[in-house]
N, C-alpha and C positions, 0 to 999 in steps of 0.2 A: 858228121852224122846228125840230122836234126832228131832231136829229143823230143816224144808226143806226149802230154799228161795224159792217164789214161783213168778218170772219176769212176769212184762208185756210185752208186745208186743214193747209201746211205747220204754222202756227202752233197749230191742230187737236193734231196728230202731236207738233208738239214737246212742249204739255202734256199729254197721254196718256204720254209717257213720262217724266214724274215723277210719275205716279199710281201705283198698284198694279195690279199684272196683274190682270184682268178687268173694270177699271174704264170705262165704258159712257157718250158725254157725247150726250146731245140738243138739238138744234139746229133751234130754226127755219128753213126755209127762207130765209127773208128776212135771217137773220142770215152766211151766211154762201155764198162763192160754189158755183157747180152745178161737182160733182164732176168732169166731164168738163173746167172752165175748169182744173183744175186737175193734168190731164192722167192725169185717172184712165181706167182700163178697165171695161169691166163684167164682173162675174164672178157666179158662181152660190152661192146658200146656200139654205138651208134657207128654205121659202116662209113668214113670220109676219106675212103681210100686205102687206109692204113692193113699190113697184114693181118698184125692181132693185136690185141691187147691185155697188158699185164696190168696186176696190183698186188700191191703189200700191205699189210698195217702198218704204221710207224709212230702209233701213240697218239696221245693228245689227241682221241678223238681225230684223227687223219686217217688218210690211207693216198698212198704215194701211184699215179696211175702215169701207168707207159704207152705209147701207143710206138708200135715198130711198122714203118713206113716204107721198111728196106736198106736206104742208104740216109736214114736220119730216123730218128726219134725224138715225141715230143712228149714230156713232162711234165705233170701238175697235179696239186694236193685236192684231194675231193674228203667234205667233210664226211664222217660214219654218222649216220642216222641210228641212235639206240633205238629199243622197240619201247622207253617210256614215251620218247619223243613221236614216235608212230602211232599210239594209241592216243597222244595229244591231237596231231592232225588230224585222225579218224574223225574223232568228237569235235572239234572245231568246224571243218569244214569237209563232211562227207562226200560231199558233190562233187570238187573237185580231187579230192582222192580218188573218188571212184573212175574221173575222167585220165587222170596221171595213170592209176592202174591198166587201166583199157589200154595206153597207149604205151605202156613199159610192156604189154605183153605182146602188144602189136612188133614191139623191136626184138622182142625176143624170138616172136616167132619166125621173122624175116632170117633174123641172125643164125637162126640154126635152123630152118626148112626152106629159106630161101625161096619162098614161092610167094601169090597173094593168099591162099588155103592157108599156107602157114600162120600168114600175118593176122588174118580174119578169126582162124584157130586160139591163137596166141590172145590177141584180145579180146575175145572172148570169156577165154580164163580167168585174162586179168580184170575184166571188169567183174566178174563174177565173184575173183576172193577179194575185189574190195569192196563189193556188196555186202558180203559175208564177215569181210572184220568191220568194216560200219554198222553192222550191228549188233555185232559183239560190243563193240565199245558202248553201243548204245544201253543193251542192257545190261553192260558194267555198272553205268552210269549209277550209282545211288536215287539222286533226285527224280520227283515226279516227270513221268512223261509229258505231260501235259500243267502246266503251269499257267491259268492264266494272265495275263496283266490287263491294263488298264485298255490298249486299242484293241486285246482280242476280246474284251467284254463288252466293248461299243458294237464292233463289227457280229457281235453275239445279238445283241438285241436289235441293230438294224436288219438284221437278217429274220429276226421272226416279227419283226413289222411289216415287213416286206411279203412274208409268205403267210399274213394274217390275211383271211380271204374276207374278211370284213373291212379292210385298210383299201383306201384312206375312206374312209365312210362319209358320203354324201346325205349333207346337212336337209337338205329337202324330203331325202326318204330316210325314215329313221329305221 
């Protein structure tokens, strides 16, 4: 009688994290127990065929993500984003936050209304709350809004040289 190992999840997760970040393991179904015995949740990704998708925490900043395919699943650690670290990106780089949000709610809406209404819906939202924490964060911010330096005071003063209705003043007619 052949003899089948049959992994947990946990033991999954432990060797995932002595692999290298983005390293991806596939698994027979048969090979290993159903994500749920293991006290996963179902969560939402990007639709690439796959039935659903699970995830766990499992520390260190991880969270252990399943994707069930049917007759295989494939495995890999996705790092947890604290909300220090979200309010860091907000205030760094608003713009493309803003643009990541639009487009995580454009997936969401796909994922669960499945239409283009949904998806158009969906980011909508998401561009909207990340309009709305970019500017929270902004007036978290302590520091002045306005700060000048050294090229916004040049570009200050060519600018009312420029819109001086006496500039450039012709030497002939004084």
């Amino acid at each position: 009688m052949n003899k089948c190992t049959i992994f947990t999840w946990s033991q999954i997760g432990l060797h995932l994290q002595t692999q290298s970040p983005g390293t991806r393991i596939r698994l027979k179904a048969s090979q290993v127990e159903h994500p749920q015995d293991a006290g996963m949740v179902p969560g939402i990704a990007l639709p690439i065929g796959q039935r659903t998708d699970y995830r766990i925490d499992i520390g260190r900043e991880h969270r252990l993500a399943v994707q069930d395919f049917g007759s295989h699943y494939e495995a890999c650690l996705e790092r947890i984003i604290t909300p220090s670290e979200l309010e860091k990106a907000l205030k760094k780089s608003p713009g493309s936050t803003v643009l990541g949000a639009t487009a995580l709610g454009a997936l969401l809406g796909v994922a669960i209304g499945r239409t283009e209404s949904a998806a158009l819906t969906g980011a909508l939202i998401g561009g909207l709350a990340a309009i709305a924490g970019a500017s929270l964060a902004k007036s978290s911010n302590p520091e002045s809004p306005h700060q000048p330096t050294e090229d916004s005071d040049r570009s200050d003063h060519r600018q009312e040289a420029v819109s001086d209705p006496g500039w450039p003043r012709d030497k002939t007619n004084p």
